[in-house]
N, CA, C and O of each residue as an XYZ file, in Angstrom:
244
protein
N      -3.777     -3.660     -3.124
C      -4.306     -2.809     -2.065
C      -3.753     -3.320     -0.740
O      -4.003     -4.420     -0.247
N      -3.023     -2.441     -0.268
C      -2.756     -2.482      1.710
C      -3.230     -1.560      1.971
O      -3.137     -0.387      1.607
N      -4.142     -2.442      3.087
C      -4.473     -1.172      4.422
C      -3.700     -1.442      5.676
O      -3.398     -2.542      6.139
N      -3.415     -0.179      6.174
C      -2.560     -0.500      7.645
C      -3.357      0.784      8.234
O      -3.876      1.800      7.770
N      -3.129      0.043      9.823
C      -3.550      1.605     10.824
C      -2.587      1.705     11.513
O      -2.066      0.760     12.105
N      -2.061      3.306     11.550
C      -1.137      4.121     12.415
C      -0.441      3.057     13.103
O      -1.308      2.197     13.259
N       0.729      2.600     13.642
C       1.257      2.348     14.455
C       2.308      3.285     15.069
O       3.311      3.550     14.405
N       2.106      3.907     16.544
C       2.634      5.047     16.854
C       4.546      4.634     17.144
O       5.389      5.524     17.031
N       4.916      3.224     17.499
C       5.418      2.663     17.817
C       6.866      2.926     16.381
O       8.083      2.861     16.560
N       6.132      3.208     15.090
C       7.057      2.773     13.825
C       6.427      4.222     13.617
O       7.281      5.107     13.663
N       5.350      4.585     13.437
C       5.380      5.778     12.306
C       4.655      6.899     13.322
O       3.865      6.715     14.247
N       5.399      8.478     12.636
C       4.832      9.147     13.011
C       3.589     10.147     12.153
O       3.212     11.275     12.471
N       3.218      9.458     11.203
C       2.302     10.290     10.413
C       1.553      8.997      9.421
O       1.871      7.902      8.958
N       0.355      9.929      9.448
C      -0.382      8.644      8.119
C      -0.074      8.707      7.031
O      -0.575      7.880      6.269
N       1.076      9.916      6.380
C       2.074      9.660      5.376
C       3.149      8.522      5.498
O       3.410      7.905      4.466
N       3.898      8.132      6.841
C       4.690      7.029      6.748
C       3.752      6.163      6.968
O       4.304      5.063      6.975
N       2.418      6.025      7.189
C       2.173      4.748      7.269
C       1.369      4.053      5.396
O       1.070      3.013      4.809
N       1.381      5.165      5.274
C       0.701      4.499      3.556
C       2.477      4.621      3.090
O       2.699      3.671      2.340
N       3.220      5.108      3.208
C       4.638      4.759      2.103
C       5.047      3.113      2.884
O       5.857      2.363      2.339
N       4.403      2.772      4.100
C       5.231      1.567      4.190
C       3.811      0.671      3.535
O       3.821     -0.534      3.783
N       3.347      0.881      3.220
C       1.447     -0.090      2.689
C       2.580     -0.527      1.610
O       3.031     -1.653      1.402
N       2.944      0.875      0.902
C       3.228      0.800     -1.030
C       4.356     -0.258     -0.747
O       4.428     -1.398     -1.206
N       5.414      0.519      0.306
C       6.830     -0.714      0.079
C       6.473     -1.998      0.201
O       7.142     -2.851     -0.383
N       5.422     -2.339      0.936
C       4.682     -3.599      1.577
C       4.282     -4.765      0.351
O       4.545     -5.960      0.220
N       3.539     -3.807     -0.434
C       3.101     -4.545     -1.609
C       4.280     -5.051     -2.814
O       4.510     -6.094     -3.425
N       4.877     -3.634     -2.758
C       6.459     -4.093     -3.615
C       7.175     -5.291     -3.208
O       7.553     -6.266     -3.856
N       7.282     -4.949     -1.836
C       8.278     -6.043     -1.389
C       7.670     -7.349     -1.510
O       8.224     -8.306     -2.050
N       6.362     -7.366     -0.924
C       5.542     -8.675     -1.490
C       5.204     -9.173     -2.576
O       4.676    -10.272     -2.746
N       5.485     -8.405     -3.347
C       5.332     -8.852     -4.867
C       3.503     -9.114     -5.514
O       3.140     -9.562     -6.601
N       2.842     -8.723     -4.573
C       1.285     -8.461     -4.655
C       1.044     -8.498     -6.381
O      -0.093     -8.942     -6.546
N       1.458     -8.306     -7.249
C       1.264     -8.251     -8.470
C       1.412     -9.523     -9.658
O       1.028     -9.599    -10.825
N       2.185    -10.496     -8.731
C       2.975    -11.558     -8.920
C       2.088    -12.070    -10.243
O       2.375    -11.920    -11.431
N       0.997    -12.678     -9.695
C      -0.216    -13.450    -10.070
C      -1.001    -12.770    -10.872
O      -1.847    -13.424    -11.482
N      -0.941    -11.370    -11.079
C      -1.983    -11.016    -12.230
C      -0.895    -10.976    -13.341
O      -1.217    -11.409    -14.448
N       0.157    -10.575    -13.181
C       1.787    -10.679    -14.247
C       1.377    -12.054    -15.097
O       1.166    -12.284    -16.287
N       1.373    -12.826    -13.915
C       1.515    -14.534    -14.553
C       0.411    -14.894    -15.079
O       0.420    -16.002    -15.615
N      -0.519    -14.319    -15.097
C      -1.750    -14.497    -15.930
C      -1.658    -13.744    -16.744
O      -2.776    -13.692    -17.256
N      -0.645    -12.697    -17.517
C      -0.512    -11.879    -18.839
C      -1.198    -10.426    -18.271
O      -1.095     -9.649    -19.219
N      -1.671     -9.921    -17.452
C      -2.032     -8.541    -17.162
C      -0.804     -7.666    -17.164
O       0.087     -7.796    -16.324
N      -0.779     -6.649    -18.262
C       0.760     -5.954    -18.112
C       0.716     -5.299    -17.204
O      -0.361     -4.800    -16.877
N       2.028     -5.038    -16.379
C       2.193     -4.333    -15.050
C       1.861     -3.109    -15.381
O       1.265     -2.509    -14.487
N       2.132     -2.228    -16.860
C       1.526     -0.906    -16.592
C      -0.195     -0.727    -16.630
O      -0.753      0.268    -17.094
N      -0.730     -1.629    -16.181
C      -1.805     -1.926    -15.778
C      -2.401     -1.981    -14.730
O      -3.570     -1.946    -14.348
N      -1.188     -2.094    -14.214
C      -1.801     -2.572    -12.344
C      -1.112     -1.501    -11.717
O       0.048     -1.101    -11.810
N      -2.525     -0.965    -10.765
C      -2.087      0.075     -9.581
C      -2.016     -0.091     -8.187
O      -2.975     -0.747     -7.780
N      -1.202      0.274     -7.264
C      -1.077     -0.391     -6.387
C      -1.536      1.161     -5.610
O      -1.205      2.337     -5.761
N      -2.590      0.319     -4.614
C      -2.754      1.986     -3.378
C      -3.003      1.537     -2.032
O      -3.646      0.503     -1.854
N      -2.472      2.342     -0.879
C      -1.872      2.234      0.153
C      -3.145      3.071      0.686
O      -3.581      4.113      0.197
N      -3.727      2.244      2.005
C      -4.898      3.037      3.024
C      -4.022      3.133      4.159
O      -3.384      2.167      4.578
N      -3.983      4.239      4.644
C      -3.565      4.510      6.480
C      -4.967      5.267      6.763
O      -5.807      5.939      6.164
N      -4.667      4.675      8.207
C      -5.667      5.028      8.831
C      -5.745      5.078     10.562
O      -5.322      4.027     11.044
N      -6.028      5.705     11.201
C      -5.645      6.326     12.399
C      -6.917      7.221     12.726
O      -7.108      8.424     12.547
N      -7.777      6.155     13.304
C      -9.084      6.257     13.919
C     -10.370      6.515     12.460
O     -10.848      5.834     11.553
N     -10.462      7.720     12.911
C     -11.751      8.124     11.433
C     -10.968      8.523     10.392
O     -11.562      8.464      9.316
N      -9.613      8.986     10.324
C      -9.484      9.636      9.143
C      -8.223      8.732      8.465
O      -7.479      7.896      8.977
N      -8.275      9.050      7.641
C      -7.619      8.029      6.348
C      -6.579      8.889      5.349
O      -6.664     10.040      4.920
N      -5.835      8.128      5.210
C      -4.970      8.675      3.789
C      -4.482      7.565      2.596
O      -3.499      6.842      2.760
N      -5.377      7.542      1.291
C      -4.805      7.061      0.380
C      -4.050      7.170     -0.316
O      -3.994      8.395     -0.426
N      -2.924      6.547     -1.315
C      -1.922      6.764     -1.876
C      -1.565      5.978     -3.019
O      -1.195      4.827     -2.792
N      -1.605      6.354     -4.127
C      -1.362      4.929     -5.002
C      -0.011      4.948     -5.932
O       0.735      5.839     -5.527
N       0.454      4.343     -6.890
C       1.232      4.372     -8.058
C       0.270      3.835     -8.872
O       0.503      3.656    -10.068
């Protein structure tokens, strides 16, 4: 799970800001540690919160 809020600076929608949550976690490898404890990756879901004041957009794989 990443949450990020809006940054107007990088994104213009709370769609780019949950696709950079997902790349976020990829690139971080967020999954690393449940892998290495035997949890198969088609197991693990990864979901992206943006958010930009009250309203929100989730997103997962």
């Amino acid at each position: 799970i990443e949450f990020k809020v809006i940054n107007p600076r990088k994104e213009n929608s709370l769609e780019e800001t949950v696709a950079a949550a997902l790349k976020q976690i990829e690139e971080k490898n967020y999954n690393a540690e449940l892998v290495k404890r035997g949890v198969k990756e088609e197991n693990i879901h990864h979901y992206g919160f943006a958010f930009r004041g009250k309203e929100v957009l989730i997103d997962g794989r």
